[in-house]
N, C-alpha and C positions, 0 to 999 in steps of 0.2 A: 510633536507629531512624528512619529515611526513610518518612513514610506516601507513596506511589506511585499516583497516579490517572492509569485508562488510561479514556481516555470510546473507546466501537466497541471495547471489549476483548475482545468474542464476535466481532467478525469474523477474517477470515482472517489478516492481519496483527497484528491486536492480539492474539488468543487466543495465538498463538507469542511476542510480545512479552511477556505476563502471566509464560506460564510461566518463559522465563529470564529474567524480573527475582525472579521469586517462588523463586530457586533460592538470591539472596541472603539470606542471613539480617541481612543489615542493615535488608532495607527490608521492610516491610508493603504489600502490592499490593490496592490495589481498584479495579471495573471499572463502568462507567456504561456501558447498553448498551440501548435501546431493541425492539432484536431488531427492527430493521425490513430486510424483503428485497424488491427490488424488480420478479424472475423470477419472475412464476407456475410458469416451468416446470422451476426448479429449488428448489421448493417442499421434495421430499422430500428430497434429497441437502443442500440447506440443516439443515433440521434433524435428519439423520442426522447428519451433521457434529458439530451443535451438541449432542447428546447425549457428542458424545466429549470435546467440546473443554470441556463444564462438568463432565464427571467428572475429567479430566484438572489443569482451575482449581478444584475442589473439594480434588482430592488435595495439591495443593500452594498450600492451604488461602489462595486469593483470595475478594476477598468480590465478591458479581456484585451489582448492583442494577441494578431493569430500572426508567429513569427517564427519560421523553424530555428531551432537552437545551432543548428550543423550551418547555417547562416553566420558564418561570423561577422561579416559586416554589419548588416542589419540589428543583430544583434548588439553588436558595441554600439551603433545609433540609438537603439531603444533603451537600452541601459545607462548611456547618457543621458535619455529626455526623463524616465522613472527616478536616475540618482536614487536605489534603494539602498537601504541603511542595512538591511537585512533579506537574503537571499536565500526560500525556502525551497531545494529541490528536488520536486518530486518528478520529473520528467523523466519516464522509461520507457521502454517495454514493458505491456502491462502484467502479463504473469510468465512465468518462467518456461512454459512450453513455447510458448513464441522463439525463445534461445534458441530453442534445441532446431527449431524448424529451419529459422531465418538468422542464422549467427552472426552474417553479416549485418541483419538490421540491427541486432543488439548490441555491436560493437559500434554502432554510430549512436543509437538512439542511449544506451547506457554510458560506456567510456569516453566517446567524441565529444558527444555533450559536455558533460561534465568538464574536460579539456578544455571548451572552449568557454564556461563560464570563467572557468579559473583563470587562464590567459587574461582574461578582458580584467577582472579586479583586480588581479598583481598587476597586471601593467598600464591599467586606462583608469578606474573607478573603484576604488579599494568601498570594502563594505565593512561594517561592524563586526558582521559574520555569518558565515555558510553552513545553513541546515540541510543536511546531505538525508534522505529517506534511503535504508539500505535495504537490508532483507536478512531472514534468521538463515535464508539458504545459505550465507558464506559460512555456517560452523561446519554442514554436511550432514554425517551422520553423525547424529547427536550420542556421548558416549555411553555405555553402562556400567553399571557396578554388576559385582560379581554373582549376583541372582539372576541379571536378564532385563535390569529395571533400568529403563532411560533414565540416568541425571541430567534434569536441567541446565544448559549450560549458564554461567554469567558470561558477563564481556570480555573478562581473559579467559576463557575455554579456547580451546585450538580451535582457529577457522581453517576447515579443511574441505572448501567445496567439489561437489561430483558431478555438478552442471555447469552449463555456460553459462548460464542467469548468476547463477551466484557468484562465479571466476570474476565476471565482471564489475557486478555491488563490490566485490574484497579488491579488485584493480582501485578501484573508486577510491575505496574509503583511504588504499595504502597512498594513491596520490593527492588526496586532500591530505593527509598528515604529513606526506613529502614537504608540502606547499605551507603548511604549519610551521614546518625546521624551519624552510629555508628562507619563507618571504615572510613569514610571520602573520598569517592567516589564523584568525579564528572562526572553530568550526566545532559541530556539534552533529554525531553521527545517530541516526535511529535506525533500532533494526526492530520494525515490526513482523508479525506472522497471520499465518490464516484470516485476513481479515474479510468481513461480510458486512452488509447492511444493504441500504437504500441505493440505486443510482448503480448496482454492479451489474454487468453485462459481459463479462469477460472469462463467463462458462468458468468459474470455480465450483466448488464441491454444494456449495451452499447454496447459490441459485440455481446449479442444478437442479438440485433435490427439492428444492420448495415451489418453483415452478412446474417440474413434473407431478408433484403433489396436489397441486391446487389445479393441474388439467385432468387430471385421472390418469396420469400414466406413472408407471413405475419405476420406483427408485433399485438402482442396480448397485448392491455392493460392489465393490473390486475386492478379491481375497480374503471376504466373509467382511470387509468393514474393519478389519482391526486396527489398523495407519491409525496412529494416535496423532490430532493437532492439536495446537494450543487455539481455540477459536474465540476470535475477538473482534468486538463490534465495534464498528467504526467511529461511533462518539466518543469511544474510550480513547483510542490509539491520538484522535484529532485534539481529545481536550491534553493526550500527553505531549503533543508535538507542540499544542501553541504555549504549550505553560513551560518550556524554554528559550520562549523570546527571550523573557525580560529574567530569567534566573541564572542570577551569575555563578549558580552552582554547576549549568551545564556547560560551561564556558568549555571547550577543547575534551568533552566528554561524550564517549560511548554510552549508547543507553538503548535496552530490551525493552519492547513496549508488545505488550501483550495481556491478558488476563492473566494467566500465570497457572494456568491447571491444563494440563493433558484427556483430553477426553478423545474417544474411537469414532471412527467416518460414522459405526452403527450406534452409536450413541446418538447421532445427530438424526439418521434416519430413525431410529423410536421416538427421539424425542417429535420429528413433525407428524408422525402419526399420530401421536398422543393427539396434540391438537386439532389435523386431519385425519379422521378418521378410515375413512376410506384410502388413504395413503397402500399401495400395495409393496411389498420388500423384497427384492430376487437376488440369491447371493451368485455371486460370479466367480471361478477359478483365476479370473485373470490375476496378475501381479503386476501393477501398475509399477513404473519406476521413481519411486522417489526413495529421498533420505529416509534414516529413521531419526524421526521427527517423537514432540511431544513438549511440555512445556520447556518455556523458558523460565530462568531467574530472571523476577523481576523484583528483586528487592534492592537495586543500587537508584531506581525511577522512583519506588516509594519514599527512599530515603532521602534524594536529594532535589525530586523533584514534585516528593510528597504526591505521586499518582498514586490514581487510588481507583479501580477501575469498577464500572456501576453495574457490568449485562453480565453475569455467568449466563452460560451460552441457553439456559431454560426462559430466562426473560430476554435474552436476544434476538434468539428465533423467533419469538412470538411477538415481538415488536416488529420483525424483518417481514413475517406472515403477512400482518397485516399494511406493509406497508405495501407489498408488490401487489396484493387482494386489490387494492389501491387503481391501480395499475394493469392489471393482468387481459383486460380487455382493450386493449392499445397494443399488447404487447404483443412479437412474433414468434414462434417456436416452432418451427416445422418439426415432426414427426417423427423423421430420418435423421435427422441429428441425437437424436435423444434415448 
């Protein structure tokens, strides 16, 4: 038996990860989770959510402990009573605008953290090994070839991030590999992107748009929709993170986890029209600030981790449709935000 520590296990991401690790009967799953959100005004729908997602890690009998990470003692306490074998950390700030806002909470809630896992297994409780969740923001702008065409990058592309979110996932990853030289740590880095599904709350592009969708209000491009993502559904990214527990091929490896196709913000707005009909489109002059983005290489995860990813983003959305339809009457969405 594998004891399985998931620190951010109640967020969006990790709550789906708990569940299918906790389906194995090899491994025993517990969750370090502070319950910190940083949307006042998605307050309700936060913890509507989280009412489902711990009866749901309750049934499939995970253990939750609400213990901040920036807590170091506490922490080396609980980390001694779990003794986990394997250390899965997703515990962040949850999307990269939060950086830019609150820098200070991202240097605790990203790099502090992480600091003080590592402290306590170099020097209290040594682990198997550390699964670090990063971000595709530490490449930055993603580079092009000589027409104008995003190359995807692989995992030796230059990481040159142009946010705080990202400066600190590439602190992250550079001091977990420090801690690889020097104390001999193994570790295993993921950089997912644009991910979507069930359980998100955290005003990305996807629940924007499918929310305002399914109320009648209307989806707003920014700069006609062109920002290319790589859009990828959360089943995917979670069955690629758990299928490096036990593969000694990702042993002290970087690995791209994504669908692997580039598709436009307005790609995604037709495609929920298609499904919703009455969906309304307003394009907007704004120029949002981000990377230029688009997909990733994902062919070092096929290879070695034989992912294989199921939702291009036309059976994605429409599985994600229906899941919030689900939902939607519980849910809050004032007017003014939107």
């Amino acid at each position: 038996m594998k004891n399985i520590l998931i620190t951010g296990g109640l967020g969006f991401i990790g709550s789906h990860l708990a569940n299918n690790i906790a389906q194995n009967p090899n491994y025993s799953v517990s969750i370090i989770d502070a319950n910190k959100y940083y949307f006042k005004k998605g307050k309700h729908n936060y913890n509507y959510y989280n009412k489902l997602k711990v009866d749901l890690l309750s049934y499939n009998k995970v253990n939750i402990y609400d213990v901040d990470l920036l807590n170091f003692s506490k922490l080396t306490g609980l980390i001694k009573i779990i003794k986990p074998d394997i250390i899965i950390h997703l515990a962040s700030v949850s999307v990269a605008g939060i950086a830019d806002y609150f820098p200070d909470k991202a240097k605790e809630n990203i790099f502090d953290i992480t600091f003080n896992l590592l402290q306590i297994i170099v020097n209290k409780f040594p682990v198997e090994r550390f699964i670090y969740i990063s971000s595709s923001m530490v490449y930055g702008h993603f580079l092009k070839d000589v027409n104008g065409k995003i190359i995807p990058p692989n995992e030796e592309a230059p990481c040159n991030p142009i946010d705080i979110y990202g400066s600190f996932k590439l602190c992250c990853e550079n001091l977990i590999k420090t801690f690889h030289y020097s104390k001999n740590i193994s570790y295993t880095i993921i950089r997912p992107t644009a991910i979507y599904g069930q359980f998100d709350c955290n005003f990305r592009v996807t629940e924007l748009f499918v929310t305002n969708a399914l109320l009648n209000r209307p989806i707003l491009l920014d700069n006609g929709g062109l920002h290319l993502l790589d859009f990828t559904f959360v089943e995917d990214v979670v069955n690629g993170i758990a299928s490096t527990i036990k593969n000694p091929n990702a042993i002290n490896q970087t690995f791209n986890l994504s669908f692997g196709k580039g598709r436009t913000i307005k790609e995604l707005a037709e495609l929920i029209k298609k499904i919703i009909p009455s969906t309304e489109i307003k394009i907007s002059n704004c120029k949002p600030f981000r990377p230029n983005r688009g997909a990733l290489d994902i062919s070092k995860a096929k290879h070695l981790l034989q992912y294989s990813p199921q939702f291009p983003l036309e059976k994605g959305i429409k599985t994600y449709i229906e899941q919030v339809k689900e939902h939607i009457s519980n849910l809050k969405y004032p007017k003014k935000y939107f």
